[in-house]
Backbone as a ProteinNet text record, in pm:
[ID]
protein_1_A
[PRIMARY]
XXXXXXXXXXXXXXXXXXXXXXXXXXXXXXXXXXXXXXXXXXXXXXXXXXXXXXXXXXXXXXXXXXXXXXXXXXXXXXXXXXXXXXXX
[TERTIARY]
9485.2	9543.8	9689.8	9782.8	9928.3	9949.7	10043.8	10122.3	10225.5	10233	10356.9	10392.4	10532.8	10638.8	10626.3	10561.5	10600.9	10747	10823.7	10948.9	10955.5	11014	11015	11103.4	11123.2	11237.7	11151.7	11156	11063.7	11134.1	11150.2	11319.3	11270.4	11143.3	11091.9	11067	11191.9	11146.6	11082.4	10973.1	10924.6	10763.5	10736.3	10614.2	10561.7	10411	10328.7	10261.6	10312.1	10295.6	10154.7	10091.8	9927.7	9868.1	9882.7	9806.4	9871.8	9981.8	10078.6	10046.1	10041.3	9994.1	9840.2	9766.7	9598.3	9588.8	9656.6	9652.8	9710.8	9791	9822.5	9754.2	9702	9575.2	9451.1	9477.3	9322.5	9295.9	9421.8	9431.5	9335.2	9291.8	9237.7	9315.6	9397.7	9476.4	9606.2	9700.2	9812.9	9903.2	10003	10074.3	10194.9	10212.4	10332.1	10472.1	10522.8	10640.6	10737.2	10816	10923.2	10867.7	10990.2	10937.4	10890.1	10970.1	10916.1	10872.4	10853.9	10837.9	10661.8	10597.1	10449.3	10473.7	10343.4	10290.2	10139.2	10131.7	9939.7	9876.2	9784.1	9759.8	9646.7	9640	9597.1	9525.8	9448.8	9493.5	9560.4	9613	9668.2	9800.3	9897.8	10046.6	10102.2	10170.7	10292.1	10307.3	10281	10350.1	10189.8	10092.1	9954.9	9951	10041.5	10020.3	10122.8	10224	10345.9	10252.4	10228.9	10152	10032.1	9988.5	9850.6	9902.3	10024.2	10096.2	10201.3	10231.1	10307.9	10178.5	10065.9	9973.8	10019	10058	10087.6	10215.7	10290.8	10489.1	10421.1	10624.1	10661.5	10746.3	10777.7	10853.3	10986.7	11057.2	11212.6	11197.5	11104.5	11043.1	11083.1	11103.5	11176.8	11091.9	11049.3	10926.6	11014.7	10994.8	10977.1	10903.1	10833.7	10720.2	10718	10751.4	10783.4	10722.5	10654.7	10601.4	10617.2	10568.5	10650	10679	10778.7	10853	10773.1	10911.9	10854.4	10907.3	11018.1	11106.9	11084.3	11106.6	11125.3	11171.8	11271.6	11264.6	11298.7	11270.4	11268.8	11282.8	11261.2	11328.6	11332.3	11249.3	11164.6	11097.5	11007.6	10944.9	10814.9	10732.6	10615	10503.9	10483.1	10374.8	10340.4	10277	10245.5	10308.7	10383.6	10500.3	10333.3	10259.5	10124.9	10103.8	10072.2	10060.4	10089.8	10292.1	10332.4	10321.9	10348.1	10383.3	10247.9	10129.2	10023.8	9989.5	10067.1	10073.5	10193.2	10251.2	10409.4	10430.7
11730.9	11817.5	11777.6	11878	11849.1	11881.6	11848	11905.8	11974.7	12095.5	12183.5	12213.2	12210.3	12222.9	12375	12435.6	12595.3	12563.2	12671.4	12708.2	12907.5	12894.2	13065.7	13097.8	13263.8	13322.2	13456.5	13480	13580.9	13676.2	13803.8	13884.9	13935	13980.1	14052.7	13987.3	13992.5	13940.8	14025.2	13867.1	13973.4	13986.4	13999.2	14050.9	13905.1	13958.1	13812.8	13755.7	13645	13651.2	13511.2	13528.7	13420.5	13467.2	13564	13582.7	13476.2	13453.7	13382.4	13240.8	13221.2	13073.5	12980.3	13125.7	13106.7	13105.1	13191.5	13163.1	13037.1	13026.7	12877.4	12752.9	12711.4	12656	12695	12780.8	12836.5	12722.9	12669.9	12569.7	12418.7	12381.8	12304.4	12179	12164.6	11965.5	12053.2	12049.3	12110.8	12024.2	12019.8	12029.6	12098.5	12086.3	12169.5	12070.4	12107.7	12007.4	11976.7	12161.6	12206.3	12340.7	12390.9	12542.7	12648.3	12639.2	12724.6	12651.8	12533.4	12436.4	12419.6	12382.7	12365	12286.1	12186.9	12121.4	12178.6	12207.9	12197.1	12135.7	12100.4	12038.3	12076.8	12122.9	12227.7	12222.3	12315.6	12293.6	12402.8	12472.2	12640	12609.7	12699	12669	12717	12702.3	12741.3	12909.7	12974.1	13109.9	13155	13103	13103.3	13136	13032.2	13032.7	13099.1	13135.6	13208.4	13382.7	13433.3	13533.1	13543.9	13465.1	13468.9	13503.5	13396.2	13402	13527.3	13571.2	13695.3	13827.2	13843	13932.3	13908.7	13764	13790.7	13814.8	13864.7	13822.5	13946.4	14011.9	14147.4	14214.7	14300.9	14289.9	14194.4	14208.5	14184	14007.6	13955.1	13812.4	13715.7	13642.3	13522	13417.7	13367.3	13252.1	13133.8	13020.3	12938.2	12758.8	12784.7	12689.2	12611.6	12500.7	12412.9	12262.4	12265.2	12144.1	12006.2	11926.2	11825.5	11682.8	11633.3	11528.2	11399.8	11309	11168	11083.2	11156.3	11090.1	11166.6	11153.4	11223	11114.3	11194.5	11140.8	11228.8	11199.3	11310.4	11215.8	11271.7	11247.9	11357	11305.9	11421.5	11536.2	11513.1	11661.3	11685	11771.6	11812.3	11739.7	11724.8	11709.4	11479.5	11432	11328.5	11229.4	11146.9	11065.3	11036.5	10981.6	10903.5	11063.3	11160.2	11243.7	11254.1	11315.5	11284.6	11158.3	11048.9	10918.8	10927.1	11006.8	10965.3	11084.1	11183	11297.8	11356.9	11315.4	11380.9	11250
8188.7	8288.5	8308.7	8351.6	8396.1	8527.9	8540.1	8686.7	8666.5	8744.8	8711.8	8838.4	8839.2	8960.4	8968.1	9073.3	9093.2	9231.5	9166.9	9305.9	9321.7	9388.9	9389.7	9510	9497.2	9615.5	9653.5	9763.7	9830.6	9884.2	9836.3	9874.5	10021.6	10036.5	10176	10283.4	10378.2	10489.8	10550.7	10649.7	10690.9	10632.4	10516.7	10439.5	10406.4	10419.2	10453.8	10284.5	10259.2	10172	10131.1	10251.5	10220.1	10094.1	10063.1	9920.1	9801.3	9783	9708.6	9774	9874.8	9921.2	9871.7	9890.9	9886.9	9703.1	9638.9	9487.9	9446.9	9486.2	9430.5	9457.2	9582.5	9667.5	9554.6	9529.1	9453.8	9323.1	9249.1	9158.9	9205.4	9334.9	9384.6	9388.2	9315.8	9324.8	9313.8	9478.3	9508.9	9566	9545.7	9701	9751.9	9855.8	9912.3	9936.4	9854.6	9833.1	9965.9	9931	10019.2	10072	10118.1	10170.9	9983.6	9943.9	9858.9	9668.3	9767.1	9611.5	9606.5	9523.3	9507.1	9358	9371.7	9278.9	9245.1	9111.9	9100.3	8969.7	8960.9	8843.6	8780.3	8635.2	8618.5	8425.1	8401.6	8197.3	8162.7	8266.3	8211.6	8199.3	8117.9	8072.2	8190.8	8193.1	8266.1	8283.2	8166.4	8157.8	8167.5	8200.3	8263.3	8410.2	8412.8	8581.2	8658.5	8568.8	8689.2	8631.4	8560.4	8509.1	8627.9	8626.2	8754	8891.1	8906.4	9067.2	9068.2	8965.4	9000.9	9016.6	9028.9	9121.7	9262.7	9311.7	9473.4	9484.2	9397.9	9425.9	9446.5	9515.8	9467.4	9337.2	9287.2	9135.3	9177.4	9247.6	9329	9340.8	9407.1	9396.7	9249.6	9289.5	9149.5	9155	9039.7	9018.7	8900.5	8905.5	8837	8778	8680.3	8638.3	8560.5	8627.2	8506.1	8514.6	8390.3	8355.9	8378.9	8451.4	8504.9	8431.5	8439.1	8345.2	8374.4	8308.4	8366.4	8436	8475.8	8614.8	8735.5	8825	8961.7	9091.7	9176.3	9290.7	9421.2	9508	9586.6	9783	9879.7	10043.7	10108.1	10195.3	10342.5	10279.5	10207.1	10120.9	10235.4	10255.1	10316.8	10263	10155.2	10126.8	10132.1	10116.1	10044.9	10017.7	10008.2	9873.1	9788.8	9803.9	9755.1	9662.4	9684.1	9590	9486.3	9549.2	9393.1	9296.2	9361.1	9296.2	9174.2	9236.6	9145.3	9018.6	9027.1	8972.5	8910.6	8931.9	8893.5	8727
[MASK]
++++++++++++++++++++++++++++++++++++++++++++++++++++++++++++++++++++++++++++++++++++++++

């Protein structure tokens, strides 16, 4: 399994976008990084999973999925530090 960094831009204010929250959650081993950052870990590619999560975008909505490296560092994120440290 990998971990892939989802980020994205949501053009509609305003428009509720839990469906896009609850699909990505739906991956079961998540987390919520930043406001519009997500981690999930997964066996599907990348162009798997932004393909799946663009059912909850709108067309106008911007996605990006990317496979995660072997460095990272990061300060005041939402989710975990213990998460990533063990996944990323």
């Amino acid at each position: 399994m990998n971990c892939y960094i989802i980020t994205y831009d949501l053009r509609q204010p305003g428009r509720n976008y839990e469906a896009l929250y609850e699909a990505i959650q739906s991956y079961g081993t998540w987390a919520h990084i930043n406001q519009s950052t997500w981690a999930v870990v997964t066996t599907q590619s990348a162009v798997q999973i932004r393909d799946f999560l663009l059912n909850s975008m709108d067309a106008n909505d911007s996605i990006f999925v990317v496979k995660s490296g072997t460095e990272a560092a990061w300060q005041n994120v939402i989710c975990r530090h213990n998460w990533l440290q063990e996944r990323l």
